[in-house]
C-alpha positions as CSV (number, residue, x, y, z in Angstrom):
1,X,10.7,-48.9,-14.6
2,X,12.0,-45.3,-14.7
3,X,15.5,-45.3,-13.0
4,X,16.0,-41.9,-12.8
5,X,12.6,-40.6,-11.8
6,X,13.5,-42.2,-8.3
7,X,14.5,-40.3,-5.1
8,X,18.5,-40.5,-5.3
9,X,18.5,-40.7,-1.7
10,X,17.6,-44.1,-2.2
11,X,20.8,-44.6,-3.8
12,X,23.3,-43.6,-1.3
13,X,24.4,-46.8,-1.9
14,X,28.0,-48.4,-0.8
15,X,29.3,-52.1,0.2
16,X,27.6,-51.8,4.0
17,X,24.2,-50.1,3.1
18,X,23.4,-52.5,0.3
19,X,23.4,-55.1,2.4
20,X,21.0,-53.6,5.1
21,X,17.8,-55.1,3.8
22,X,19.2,-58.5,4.1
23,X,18.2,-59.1,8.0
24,X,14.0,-58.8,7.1
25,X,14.6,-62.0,4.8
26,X,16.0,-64.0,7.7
27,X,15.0,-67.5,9.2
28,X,15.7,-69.4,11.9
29,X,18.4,-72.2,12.7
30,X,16.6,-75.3,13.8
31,X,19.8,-77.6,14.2
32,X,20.2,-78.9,17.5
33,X,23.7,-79.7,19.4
34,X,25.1,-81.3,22.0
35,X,28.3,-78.9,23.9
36,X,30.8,-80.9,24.2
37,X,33.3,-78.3,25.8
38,X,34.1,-78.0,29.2
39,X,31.9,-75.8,30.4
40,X,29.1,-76.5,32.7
41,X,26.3,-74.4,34.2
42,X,28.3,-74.8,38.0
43,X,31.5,-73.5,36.0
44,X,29.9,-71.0,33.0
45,X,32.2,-69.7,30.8
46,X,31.2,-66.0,28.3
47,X,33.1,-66.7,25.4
48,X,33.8,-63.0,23.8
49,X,33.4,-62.5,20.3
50,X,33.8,-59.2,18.6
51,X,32.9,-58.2,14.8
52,X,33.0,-55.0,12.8
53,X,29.7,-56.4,10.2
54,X,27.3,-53.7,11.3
55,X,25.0,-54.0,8.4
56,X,22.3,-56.4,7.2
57,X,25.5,-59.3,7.4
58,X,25.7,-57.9,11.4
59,X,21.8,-58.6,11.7
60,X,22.0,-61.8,10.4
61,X,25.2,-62.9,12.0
62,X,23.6,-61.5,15.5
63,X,20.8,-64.1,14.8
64,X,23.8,-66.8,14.4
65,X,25.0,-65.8,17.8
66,X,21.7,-65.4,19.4
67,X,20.7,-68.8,18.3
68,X,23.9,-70.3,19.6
69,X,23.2,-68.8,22.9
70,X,19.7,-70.1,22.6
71,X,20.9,-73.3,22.1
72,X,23.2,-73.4,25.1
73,X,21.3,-71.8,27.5
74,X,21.5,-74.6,29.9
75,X,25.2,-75.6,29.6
76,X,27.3,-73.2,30.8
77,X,28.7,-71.1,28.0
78,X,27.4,-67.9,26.1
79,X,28.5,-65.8,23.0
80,X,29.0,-62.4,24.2
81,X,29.4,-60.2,21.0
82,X,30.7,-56.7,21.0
83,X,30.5,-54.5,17.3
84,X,33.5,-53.1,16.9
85,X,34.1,-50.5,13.7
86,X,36.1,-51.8,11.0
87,X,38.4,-49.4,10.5
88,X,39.6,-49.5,14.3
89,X,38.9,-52.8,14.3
90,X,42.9,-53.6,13.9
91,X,43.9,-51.0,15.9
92,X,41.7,-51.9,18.9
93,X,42.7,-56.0,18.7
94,X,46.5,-55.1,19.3
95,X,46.0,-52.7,21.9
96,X,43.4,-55.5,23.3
97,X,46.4,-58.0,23.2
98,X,49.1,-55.7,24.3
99,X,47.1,-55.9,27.9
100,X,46.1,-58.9,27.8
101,X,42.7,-58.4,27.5
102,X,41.6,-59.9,23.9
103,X,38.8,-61.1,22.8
104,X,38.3,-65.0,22.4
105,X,37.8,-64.6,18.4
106,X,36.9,-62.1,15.8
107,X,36.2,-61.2,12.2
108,X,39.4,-61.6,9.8
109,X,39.4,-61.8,5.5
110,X,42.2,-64.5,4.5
111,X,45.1,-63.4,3.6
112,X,45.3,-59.7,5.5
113,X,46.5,-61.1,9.0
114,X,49.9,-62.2,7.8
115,X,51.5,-59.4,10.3
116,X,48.8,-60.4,13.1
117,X,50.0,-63.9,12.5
118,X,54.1,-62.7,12.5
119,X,53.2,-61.1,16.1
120,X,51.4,-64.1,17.6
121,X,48.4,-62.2,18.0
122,X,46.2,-64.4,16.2
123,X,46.5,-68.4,17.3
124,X,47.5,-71.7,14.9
125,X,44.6,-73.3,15.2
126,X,45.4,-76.8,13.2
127,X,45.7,-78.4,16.9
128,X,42.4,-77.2,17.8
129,X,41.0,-78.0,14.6
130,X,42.2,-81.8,15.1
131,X,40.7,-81.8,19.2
132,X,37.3,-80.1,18.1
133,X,36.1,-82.5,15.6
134,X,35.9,-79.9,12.9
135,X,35.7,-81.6,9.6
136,X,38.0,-79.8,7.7
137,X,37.3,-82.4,4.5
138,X,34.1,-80.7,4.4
139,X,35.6,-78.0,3.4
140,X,37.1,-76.5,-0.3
141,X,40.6,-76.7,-0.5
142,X,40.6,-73.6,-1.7
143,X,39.0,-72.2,1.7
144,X,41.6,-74.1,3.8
145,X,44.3,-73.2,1.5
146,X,43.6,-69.7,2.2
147,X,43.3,-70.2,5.6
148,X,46.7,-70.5,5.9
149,X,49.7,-68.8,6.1
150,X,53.1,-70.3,4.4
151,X,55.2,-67.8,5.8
152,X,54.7,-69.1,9.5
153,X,54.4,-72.6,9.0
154,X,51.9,-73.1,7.0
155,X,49.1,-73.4,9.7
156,X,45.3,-72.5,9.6
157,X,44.8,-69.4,11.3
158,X,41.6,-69.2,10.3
159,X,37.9,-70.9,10.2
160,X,36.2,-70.2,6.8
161,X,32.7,-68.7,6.9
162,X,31.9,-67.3,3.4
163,X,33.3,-67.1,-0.1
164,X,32.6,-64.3,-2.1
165,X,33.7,-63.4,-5.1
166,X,33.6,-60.9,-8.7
167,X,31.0,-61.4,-10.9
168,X,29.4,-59.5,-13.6
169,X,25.4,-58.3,-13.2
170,X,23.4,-57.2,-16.2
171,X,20.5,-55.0,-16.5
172,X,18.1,-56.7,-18.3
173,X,16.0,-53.8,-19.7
174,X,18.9,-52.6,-21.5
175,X,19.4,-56.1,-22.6
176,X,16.2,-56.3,-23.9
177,X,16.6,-52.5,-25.7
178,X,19.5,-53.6,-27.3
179,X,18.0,-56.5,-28.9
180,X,20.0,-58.8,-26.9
181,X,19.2,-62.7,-25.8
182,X,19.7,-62.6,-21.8
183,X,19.9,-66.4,-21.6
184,X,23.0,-66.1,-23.7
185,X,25.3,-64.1,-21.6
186,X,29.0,-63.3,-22.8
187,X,31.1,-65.8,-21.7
188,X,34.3,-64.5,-23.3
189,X,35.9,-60.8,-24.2
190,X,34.9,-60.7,-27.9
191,X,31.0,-60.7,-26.7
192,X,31.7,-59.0,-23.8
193,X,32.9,-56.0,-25.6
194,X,30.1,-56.9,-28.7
195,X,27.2,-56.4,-25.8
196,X,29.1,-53.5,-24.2
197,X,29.2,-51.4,-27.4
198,X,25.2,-52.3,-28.1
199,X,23.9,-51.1,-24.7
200,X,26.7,-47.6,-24.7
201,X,24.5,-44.6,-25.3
202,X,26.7,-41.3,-26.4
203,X,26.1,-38.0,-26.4
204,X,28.8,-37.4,-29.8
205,X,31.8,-38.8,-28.4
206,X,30.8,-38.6,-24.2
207,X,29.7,-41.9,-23.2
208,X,26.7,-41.1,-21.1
209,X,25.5,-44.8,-20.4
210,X,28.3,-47.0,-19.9
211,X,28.2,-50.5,-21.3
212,X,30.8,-51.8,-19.0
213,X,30.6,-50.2,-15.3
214,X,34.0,-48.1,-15.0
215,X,35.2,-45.3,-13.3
216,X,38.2,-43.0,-13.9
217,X,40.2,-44.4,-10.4
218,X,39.4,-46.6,-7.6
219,X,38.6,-49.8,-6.9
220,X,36.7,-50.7,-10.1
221,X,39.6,-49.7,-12.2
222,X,42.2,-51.6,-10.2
223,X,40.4,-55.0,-9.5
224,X,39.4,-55.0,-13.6
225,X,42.7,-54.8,-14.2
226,X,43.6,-57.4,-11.7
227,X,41.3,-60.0,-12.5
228,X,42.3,-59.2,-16.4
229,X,45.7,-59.2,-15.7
230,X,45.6,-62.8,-13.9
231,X,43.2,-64.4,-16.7
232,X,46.1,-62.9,-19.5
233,X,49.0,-64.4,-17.0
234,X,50.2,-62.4,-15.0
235,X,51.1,-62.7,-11.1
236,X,51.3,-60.5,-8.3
237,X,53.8,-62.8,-6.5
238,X,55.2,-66.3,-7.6
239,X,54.2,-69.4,-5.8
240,X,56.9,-69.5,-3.8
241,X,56.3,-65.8,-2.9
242,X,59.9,-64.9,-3.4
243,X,59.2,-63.2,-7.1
244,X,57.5,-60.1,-8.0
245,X,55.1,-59.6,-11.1
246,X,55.7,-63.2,-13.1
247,X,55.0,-62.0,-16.5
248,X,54.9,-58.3,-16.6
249,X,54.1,-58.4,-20.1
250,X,50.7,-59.6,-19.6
251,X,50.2,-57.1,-16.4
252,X,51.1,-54.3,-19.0
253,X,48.5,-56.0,-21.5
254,X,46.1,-56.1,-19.2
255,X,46.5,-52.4,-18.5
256,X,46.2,-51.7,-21.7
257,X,42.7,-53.6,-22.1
258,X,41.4,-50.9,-19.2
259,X,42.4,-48.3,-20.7
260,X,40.7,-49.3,-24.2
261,X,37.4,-49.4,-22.6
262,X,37.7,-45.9,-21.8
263,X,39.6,-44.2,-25.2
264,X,39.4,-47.0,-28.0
265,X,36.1,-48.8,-27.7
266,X,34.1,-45.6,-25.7
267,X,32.1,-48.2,-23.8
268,X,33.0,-47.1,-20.3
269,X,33.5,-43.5,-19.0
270,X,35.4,-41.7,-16.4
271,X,33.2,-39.3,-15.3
272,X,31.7,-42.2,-13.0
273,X,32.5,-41.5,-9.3
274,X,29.6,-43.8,-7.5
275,X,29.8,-47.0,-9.4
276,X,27.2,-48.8,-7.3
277,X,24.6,-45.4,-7.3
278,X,25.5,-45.2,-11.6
279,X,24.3,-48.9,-11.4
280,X,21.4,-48.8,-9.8
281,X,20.4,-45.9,-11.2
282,X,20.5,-47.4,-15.0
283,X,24.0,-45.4,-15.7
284,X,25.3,-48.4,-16.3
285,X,24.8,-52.1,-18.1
286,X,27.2,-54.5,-17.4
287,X,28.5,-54.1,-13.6
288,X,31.4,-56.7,-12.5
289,X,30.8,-57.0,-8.3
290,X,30.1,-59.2,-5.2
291,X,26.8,-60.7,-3.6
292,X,27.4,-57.1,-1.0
293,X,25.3,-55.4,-3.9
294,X,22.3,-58.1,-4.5
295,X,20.2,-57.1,-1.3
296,X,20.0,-53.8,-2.2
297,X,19.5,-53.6,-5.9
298,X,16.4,-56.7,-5.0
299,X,14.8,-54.0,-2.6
300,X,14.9,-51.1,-5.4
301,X,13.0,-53.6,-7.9
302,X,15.9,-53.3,-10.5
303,X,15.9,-55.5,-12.9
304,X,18.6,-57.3,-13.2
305,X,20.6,-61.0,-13.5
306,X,24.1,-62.0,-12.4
307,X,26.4,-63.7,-14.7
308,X,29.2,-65.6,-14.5
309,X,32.6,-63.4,-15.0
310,X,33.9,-64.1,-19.1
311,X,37.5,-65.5,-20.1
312,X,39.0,-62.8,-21.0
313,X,42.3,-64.1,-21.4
314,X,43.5,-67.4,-21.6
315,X,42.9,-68.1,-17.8
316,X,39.4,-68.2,-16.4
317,X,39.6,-66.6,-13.0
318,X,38.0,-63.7,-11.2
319,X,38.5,-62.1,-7.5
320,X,38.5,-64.1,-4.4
321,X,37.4,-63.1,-0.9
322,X,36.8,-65.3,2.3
323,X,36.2,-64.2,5.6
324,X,36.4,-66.3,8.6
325,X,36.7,-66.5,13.0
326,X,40.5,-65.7,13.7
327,X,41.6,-66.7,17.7
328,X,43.3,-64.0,19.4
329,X,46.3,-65.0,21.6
330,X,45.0,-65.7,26.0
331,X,46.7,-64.8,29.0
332,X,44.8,-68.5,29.7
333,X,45.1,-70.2,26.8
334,X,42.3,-73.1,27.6
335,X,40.1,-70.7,26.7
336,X,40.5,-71.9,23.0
337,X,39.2,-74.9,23.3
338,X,35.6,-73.3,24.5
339,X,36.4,-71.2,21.7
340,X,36.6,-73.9,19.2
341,X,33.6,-75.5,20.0
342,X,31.6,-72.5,19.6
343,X,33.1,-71.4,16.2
344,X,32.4,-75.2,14.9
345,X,28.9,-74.9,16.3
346,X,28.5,-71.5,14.0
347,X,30.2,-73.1,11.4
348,X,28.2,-76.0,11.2
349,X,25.2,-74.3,11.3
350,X,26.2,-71.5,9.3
351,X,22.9,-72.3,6.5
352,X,21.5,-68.7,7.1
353,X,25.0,-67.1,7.2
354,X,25.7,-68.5,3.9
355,X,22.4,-68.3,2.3
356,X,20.8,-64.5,3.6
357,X,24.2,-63.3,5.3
358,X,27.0,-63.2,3.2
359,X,28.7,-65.0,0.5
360,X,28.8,-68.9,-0.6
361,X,29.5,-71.7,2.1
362,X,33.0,-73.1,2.3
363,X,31.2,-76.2,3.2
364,X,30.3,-79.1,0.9
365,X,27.5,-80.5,3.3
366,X,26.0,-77.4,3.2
367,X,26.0,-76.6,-0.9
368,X,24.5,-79.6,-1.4
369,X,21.5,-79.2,0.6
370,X,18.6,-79.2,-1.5
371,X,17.0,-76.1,-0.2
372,X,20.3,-74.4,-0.7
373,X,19.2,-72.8,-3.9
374,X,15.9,-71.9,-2.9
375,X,16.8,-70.0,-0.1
376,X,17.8,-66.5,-0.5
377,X,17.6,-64.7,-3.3
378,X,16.4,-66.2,-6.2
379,X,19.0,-68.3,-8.0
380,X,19.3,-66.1,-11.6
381,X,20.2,-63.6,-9.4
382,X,22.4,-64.8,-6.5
383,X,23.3,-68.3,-8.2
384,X,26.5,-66.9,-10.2
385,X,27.9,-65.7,-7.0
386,X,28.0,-70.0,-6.0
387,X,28.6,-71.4,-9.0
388,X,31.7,-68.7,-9.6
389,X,33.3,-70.2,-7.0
390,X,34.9,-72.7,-8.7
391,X,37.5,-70.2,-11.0
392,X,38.0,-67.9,-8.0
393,X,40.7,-67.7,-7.2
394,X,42.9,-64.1,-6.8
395,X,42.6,-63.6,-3.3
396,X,45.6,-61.9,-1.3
397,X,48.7,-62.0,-1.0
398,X,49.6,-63.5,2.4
399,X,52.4,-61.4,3.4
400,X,52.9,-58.8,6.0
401,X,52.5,-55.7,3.4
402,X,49.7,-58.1,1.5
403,X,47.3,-55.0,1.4
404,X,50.0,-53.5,-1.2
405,X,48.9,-56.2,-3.0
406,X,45.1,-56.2,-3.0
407,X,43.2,-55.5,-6.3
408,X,40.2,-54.9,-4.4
409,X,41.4,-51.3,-3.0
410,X,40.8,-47.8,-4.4
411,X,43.4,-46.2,-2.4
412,X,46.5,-48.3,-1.2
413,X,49.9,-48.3,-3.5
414,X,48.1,-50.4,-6.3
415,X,45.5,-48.3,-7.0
416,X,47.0,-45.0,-6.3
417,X,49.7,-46.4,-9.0
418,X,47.3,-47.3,-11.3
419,X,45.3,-44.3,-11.0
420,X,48.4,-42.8,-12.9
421,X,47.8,-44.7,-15.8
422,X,43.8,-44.5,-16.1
423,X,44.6,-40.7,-16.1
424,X,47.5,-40.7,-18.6
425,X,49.8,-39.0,-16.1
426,X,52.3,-42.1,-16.4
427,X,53.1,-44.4,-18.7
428,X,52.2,-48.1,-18.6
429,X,56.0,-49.4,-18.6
430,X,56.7,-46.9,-15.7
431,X,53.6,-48.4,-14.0
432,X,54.9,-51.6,-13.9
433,X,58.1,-50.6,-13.3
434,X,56.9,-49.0,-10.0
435,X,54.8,-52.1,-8.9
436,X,57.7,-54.3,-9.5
437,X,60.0,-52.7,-7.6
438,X,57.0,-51.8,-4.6
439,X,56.4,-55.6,-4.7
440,X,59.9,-57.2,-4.9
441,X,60.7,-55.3,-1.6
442,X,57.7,-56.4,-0.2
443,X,57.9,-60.1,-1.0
444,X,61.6,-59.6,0.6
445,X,60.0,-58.2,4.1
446,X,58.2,-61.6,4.4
C-alpha cells in the first residue's frame, strides 16, 4: 500500500478524530437490570450527566446512556446528557457549582481533580460506593488506587471506566523491508534501538523516515522521557508526596537517552510536527501511543500491530491514564444516591465502552469474558493496549498543581522545560534543576 499517494486530508489526524470511526463498529447492551433507587414513575427523577467525549468515544458512550434510558423507561429515572467542550469543561463545572446548579456527574481523568476535590466540588463517594452495592473487589487495585485522593482523606472520588495506556505500534511493511521477524518484537532497549536503526531511511545525515516516532517538542518528547525516566528510577514525587524528583540522576539519564535518539543514534528526527499524520503516513516505524489512535489507522487500512512497551531501564513501566464518573457537590444531596445507581448500572454494563469505546475495563468480570478478545478490534492490534495494563503504572500526580506534573502534555511547565533541552537551548543539569525546584514548591502547596 502506497502511503504517500493518499489524500493528506485523510490524515488530519489528532487524539479526537482518530477515534471517530469507532461508533459504526458498535453493538448493543443486552444486560437487563432491576432499579433499585428511589425513584418511581409517580416520583421520576432526570439524573443530569454531562461529558466533553465528542468523538467516536461520545457515540459510543451516547449508546451507553441511551440504553440505560432504554432500560428504565418504566421506573422513573432518565440519563439526561449534555456535551460540554473539554477545554471549558472545568471552567463551566465551577461556575455550575458556584450557583448551585451542577450537574449530577461528569467525565474526570484520575488524578487531575485534586483542586476540585480540595474545594468540595466533587463528592467522596466511599459511602455511596458501600450503599450501592458496587463491587469495588471487582475492580484493579490500581483503578481504585487511582481513584483516590491521599491528600483529602484518602477517599474515592471517582468510578473507574477505562484504562488506557502507552504502547508502542509497528508498521509491519517496514518490518518486513527491513528483514525483520514481526512475531519477535523488541522487548528491551538494545533491540529497540537494533530495529529502530534497520527501518531509519537517511537522506546523508537528515533522517527522513524515523525508526522511532519523535518530534523536536511536545508531548511525544516529554512522555518518552517520562516513561524512560520512571523505568531508569526516577520519580516525579515520593510516595509520601512530600519529595521532589527521587533520583535525579536517573531523570537526567533518561534525558539524555532522548536526546540520543535524535543526535547519536539518528533514528528519530525533529523536523516531525504531526506525529500521528507522520505515522500514518509511513514517516514513521515504531510509534509509542494509546488505543485513541487504533480506530483510525484500522479505517486507513495501515498495516500495522501493537506491541507491548520494552524495558528500557531496569523498571518495566509505561504511561497510565483512567477516566471515570466524578459527583459534583447538590444543593439536595439525595440526589447521589439516584446518582450511584445509575453510574453502577453503566459500570456494570460498560462491555461496549470498554471494548469499541475507549480503553481496557477496570473490571475483572468483564476481562474475563470470553468474547472479550473478540470484540473490537482484532487482538494483534488492540490486545497490547489490555495486556499492558499490568506495568502501567505513571499516571498523575494527585495534587492540586498535578498538571505540572503530567508527562502526557506538550505545553504545561514539563514540557515547555523540556523543550529547552530537545533544542539545546539549556543544559540537562539546569533542566532538572528547574523541575526540582517547580516540583518541590508544588508538592509543598498540597
Amino acid at each position: 500500500m502506497d502511503l504517500t499517494s493518499l489524500n493528506k486530508s485523510t490524515f488530519a489526524l489528532n487524539r479526537r478524530t482518530l477515534l471517530r470511526s469507532a461508533a459504526a463498529a458498535g453493538v448493543g447492551l443486552a444486560v437487563p437490570h432491576i432499579w433499585t433507587g428511589r425513584a418511581s414513575a409517580a416520583n421520576p427523577i432526570e439524573i443530569v450527566h454531562w461529558s466533553w467525549l465528542s468523538a467516536s468515544d461520545g457515540e459510543v458512550w451516547a449508546k451507553m446512556i441511551a440504553a440505560f434510558n432504554d432500560a428504565h423507561k418504566d421506573k422513573g429515572v432518565q440519563i439526561r446528557m449534555e456535551v460540554v467542550p473539554e477545554e471549558q469543561y472545568v471552567t463551566k463545572v465551577l461556575a455550575a457549582a458556584a450557583t448551585g446548579k451542577a450537574p449530577d456527574f461528569g467525565w474526570g481523568t484520575a488524578g487531575k481533580s485534586a483542586q476540585l476535590a480540595r474545594d468540595e466540588v466533587i463528592i467522596p463517594l466511599d459511602d455511596l460506593i458501600a450503599s450501592s452495592g458496587l463491587d469495588l473487589a471487582d475492580f484493579s487495585a490500581t483503578s481504585i488506587a487511582g481513584s483516590r485522593y491521599p491528600k483529602y482523606d484518602n477517599k474515592v472520588f471517582m468510578i473507574p471506566m477505562d484504562l488506557m495506556s502507552l504502547q508502542p505500534e509497528i508498521n509491519l511493511d517496514h518490518v518486513k523491508e527491513a528483514g525483520l521477524d514481526a512475531s519477535k518484537p523488541p522487548m528491551d532497549g538494545d533491540t529497540l534501538l537494533e530495529w529502530a536503526k534497520a527501518m531509519t531511511k537517511r537522506e546523508g545525515d537528515k533522517v527522513t523516515r524515523s525508526g522511532i516516532m519523535m518530534t523536536g517538542s511536545g508531548v511525544q518528547p516529554t512522555v518518552t522521557w517520562g516513561i524512560v525516566a520512571e523505568q531508569m528510577g526516577f520519580q516525579r514525587a515520593s510516595d509520601d508526596l512530600k519529595t521532589a524528583c527521587v533520583n535525579p540522576e536517573a531523570g537526567k539519564a533518561a534525558m539524555q537517552w532522548v536526546l540520543d535518539l535524535f543526535d547519536k543514534h539518528k533514528v528519530s528526527t525533529r523536523d516531525v510536527t504531526d506525529r500521528y499524520k507522520a505515522f500514518g503516513t509511513g514517516q514513521g516505524s515504531i510509534f509509542w501511543t494509546g488505543p485513541w489512535t487504533l480506530n483510525g489507522y484500522v479505517a486507513q487500512k495501515l498495516p500495522f500491530k501493537t506491541v507491548l512497551f520494552p524495558k528500557i531501564g531496569a523498571k518495566h513501566v509505561t504511561y497510565l491514564e483512567m477516566g471515570g464518573l466524578e459527583f459534583y457537590k447538590q444543593a439536595d444531596p439525595g440526589r447521589h444516591e439516584a446518582t450511584m445507581a445509575a453510574v453502577k448500572w453503566l459500570s456494570d454494563n460498560s462491555f461496549l465502552w470498554t471494548t469499541v469505546g475507549r480503553g481496557a475495563s477496570p473490571r475483572k468480570s468483564i476481562l474475563e469474558r470470553p468474547d472479550y478478545k473478540t470484540a473490537g478490534s482484532p487482538w494483534d492490534i488492540r490486545g497490547a493496549f489490555v495486556d499492558g495494563m499490568s506495568f502501567a503504572t505513571v499516571g498523575e500526580i494527585p495534587v492540586v498543581n498535578g498538571p505540572n506534573f503530567t508527562i502526557y502534555s506538550g505545553g504545561n511547565f514539563l514540557a515547555k522545560t523540556l523543550e529547552g533541552v530537545w533544542s539545546g537551548q539549556t543544559t540537562i543539569d539546569a533542566a532538572m534543576q528547574q523541575i526540582q525546584t517547580q516540583w518541590q514548591s508544588d508538592l509543598d502547596e498540597g
